[in-house]
C-alpha positions in Angstrom: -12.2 11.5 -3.9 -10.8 14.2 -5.7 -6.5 14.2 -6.4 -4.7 16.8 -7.1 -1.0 17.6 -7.2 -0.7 21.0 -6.0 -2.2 22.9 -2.6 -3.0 25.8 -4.9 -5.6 24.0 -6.2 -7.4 24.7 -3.6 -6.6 28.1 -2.2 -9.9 30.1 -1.4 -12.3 27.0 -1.7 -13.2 26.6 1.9 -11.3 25.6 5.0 -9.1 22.6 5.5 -8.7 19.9 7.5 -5.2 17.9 7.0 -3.8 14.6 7.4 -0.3 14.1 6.3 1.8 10.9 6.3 3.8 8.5 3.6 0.9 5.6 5.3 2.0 3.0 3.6 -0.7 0.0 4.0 -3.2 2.8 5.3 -2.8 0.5 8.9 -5.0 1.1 11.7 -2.9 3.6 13.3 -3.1 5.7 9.6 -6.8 5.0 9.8 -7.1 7.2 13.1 -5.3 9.6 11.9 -7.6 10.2 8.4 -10.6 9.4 10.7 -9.6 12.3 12.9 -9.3 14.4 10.3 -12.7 13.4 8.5 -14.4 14.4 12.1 -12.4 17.5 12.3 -14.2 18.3 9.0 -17.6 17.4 9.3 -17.5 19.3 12.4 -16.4 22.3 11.0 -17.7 22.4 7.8 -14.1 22.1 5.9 -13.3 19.7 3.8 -11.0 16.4 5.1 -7.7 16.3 2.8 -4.9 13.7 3.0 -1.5 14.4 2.2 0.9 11.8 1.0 3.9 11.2 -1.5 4.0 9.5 -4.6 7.1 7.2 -4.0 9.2 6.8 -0.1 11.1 9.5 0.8 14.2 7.3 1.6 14.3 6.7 -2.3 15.8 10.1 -2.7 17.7 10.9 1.3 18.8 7.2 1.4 17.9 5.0 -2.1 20.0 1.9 -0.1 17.5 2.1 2.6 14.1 2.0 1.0 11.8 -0.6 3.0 10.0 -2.9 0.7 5.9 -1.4 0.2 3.0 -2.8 1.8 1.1 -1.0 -0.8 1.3 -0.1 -4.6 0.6 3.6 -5.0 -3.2 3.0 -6.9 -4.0 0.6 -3.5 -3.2 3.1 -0.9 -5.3 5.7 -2.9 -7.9 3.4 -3.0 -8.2 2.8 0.6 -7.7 6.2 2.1 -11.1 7.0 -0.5 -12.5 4.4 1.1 -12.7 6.0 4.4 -13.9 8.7 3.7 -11.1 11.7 2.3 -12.9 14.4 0.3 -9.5 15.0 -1.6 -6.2 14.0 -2.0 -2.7 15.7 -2.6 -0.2 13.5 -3.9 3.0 15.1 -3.9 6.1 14.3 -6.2 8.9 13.6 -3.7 12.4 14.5 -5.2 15.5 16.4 -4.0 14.0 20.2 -4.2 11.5 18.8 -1.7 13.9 16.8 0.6 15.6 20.1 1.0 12.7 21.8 2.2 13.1 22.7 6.2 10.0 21.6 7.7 8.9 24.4 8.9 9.0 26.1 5.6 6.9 22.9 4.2 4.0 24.0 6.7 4.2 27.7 6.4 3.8 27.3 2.3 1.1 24.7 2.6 -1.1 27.2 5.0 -0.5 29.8 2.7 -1.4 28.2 -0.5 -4.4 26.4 1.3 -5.8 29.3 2.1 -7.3 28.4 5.2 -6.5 25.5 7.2 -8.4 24.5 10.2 -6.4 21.3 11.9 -3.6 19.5 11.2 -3.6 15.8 12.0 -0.3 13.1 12.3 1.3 10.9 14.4 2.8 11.3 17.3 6.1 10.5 15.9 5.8 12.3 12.3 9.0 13.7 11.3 9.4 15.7 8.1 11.2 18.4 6.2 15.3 18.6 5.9 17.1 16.2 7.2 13.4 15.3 9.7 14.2 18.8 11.5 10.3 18.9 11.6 8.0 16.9 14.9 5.3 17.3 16.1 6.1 20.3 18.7 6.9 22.3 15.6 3.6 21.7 14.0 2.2 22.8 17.8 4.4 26.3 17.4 3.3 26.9 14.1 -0.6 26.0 14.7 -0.5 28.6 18.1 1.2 31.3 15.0 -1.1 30.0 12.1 -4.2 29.4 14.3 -4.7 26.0 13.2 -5.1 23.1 15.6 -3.0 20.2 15.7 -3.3 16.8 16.5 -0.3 14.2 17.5 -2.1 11.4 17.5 -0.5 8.0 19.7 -0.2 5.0 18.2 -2.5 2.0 18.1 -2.0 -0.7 20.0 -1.9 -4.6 18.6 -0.7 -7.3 20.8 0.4 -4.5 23.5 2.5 -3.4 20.9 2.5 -0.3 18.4 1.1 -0.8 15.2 3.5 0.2 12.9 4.6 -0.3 8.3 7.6 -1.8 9.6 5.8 -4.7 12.4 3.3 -5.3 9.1 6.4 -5.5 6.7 8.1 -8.1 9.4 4.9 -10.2 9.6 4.2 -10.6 5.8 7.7 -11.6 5.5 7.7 -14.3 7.8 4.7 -15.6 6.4 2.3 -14.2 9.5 -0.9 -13.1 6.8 -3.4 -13.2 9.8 -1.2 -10.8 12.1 -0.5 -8.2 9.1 -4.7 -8.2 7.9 -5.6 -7.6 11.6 -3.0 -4.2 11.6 -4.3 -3.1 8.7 -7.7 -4.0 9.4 -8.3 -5.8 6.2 -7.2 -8.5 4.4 -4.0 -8.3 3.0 -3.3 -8.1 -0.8 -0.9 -7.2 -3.2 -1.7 -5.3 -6.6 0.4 -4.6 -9.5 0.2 -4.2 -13.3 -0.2 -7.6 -15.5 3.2 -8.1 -17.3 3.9 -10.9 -20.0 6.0 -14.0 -18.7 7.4 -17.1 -20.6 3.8 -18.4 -21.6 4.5 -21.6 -19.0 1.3 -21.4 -17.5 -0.1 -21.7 -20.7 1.6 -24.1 -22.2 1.0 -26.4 -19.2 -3.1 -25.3 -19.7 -3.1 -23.1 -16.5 -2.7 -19.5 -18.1 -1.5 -17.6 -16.0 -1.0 -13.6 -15.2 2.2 -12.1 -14.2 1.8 -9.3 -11.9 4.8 -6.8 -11.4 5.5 -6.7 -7.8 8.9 -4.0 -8.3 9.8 -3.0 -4.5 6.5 -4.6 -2.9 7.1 -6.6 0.6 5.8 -9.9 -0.5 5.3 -13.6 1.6 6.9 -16.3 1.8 7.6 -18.3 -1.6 4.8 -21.2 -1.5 1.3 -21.7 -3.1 -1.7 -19.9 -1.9 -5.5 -19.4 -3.0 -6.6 -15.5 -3.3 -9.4 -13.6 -4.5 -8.2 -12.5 -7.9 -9.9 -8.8 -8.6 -9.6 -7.2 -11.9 -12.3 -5.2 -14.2 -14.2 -4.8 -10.6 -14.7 -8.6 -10.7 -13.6 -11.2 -7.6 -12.4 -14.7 -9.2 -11.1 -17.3 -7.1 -7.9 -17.9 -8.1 -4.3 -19.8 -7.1 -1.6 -17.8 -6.4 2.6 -18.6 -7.0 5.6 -17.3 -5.5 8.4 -18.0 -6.3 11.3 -18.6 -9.0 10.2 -22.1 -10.5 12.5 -24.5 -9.5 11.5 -27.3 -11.8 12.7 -25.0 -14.7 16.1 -25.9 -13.5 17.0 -21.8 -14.4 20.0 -21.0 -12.5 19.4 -17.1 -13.4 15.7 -17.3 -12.7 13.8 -14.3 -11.1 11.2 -14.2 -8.8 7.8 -14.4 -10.4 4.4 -13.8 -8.9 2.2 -15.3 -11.0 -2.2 -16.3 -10.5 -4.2 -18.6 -12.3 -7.7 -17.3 -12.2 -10.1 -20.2 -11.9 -12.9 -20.0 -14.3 -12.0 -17.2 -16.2 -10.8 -17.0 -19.8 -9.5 -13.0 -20.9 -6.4 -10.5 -22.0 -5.2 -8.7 -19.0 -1.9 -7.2 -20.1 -1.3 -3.8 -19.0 -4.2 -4.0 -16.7 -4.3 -3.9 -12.6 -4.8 -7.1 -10.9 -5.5 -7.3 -7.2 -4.9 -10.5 -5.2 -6.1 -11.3 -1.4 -4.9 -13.9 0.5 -7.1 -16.4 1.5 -5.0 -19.4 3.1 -1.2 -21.0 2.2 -1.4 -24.0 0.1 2.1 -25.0 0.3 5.5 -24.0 0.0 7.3 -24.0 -3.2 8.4 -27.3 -4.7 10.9 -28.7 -7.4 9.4 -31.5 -9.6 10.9 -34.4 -11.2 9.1 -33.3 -14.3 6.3 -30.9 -16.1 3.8 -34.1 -16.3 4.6 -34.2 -12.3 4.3 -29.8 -12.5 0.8 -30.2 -14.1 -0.5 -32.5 -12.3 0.4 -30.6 -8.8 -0.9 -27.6 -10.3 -4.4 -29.4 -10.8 -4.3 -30.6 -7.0 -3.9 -26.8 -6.0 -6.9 -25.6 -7.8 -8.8 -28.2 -6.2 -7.4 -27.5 -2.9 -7.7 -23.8 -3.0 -11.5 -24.3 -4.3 -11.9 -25.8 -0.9 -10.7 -22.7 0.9 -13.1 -20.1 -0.2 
């Protein structure tokens, strides 16, 4: 899948067919949509491109009200490749943009397209200034544009919508099965590998930090993942928490995996974790002997797991 970071890019190349939406988690309702729009494509001989933003909108209209990601940016790439999108326009998101009426937003993207053949979002999908823009808009301007558009109804889980904010509520209260079946995989959490105290290590679990900044993440507890980095799966036992043996009265929240069976420097680097099953919840230990040895029964336990 190509990205690019400006519709001009592809102004004269052939026609379009567009998805647009924030799609955080890339959920089964999100899938429809970019599935929609893939067949829109393929039957027309355009090519299928996604729209999205590279950080929530509500950081710049309302930065006290920005939900808690499903997704890191690089994983909701990843996934909407995986379906299938020829390309991808990821859009900064900042005030100039916020500002923009929505129908202005659609007439400029048609024009710098070139030639757009559909249009495909939600049924609900709001954008532009102050969410002036719906779908009855995008209806007027496809009629004046001649483009077709497509509002499509969510999906169903449960006899209930699909929706980020159900799959934000169900990760939080610990529900992993109910948020995987939304988003039709299993759910996982991915983020850079940042340095920590060097406990891990010094207990003889090495472990890697992963920065989890303004992710939605479970319950604090013990689980066993699937650890992928360098396009390699390791079994591995995952942490949550803020270490209460340490006895730290200013201690952060750290999610931290020890990677069975693997032995390497991945600072800097992506890790990816999967949730496989919850161990336990998170503990306070008389000492670090008593720390170690627990730490030895979760390997063992989460090697059972897999």
């Amino acid at each position: 899948m190509r990205t690019i970071h400006d519709p001009i890019e592809l102004r004269g190349n052939t026609r379009v067919c567009l998805a647009i939406g924030f799609f955080d988690g890339v959920h089964l309702g999100h899938q429809q949509i970019i599935r929609q729009t893939i067949g829109d494509a393929r039957q027309h001989d355009a090519m299928a491109l996604a729209i999205t933003f590279d950080r929530h909108p509500s950081t710049v209209v309302a930065p006290d009200r920005v939900p808690p990601l499903i997704y890191s940016l690089p994983q909701k790439l990843r996934v909407i490749e995986s379906l299938g999108a020829d390309t991808l326009l990821l859009l900064h998101f900042d005030k100039a943009l916020s500002e923009q009426p929505g129908e202005v937003f659609i007439r400029n993207l048609v024009r710098d397209l070139g030639h757009l053949q559909s249009l495909c979002v939600g049924a609900n999908f709001v954008f532009g200034h102050k969410r002036g823009g719906n779908v009855e808009l995008l209806k007027r301007l496809g009629t004046q544009l001649k483009f077709t558009v497509h509002g499509m109804a969510a999906v169903a889980l449960d006899g209930k919508a699909v929706s980020s904010t159900r799959i934000r509520e169900a990760i939080r209260g610990g529900n992993l099965d109910a948020a995987s079946q939304m988003l039709g995989r299993a759910y996982s959490i991915a983020g850079s590998v940042v340095h920590g105290d060097g406990l891990g290590r010094k207990l003889g679990f090495p472990t890697a930090n992963i920065d989890v900044t303004g992710l939605a993440l479970p319950p604090n507890g013990v689980y066993a993942v699937r650890a992928s980095f360098a396009n390699k799966t390791h079994r591995a036992v995952l942490n949550i928490g803020k270490r209460p043996t340490l006895r730290n009265p200013n201690a952060k929240l750290q999610v931290e995996s020890y990677l069975i069976d693997f032995a390497g420097d991945m600072y800097g680097q992506e890790l990816e974790v999967t949730f496989v099953d919850r161990l336990r919840g998170e503990r306070k230990f008389a000492s670090l002997d008593e720390l170690r040895d627990q730490i030895s029964k979760d390997i063992r336990e989460a090697q059972l797991r897999f």
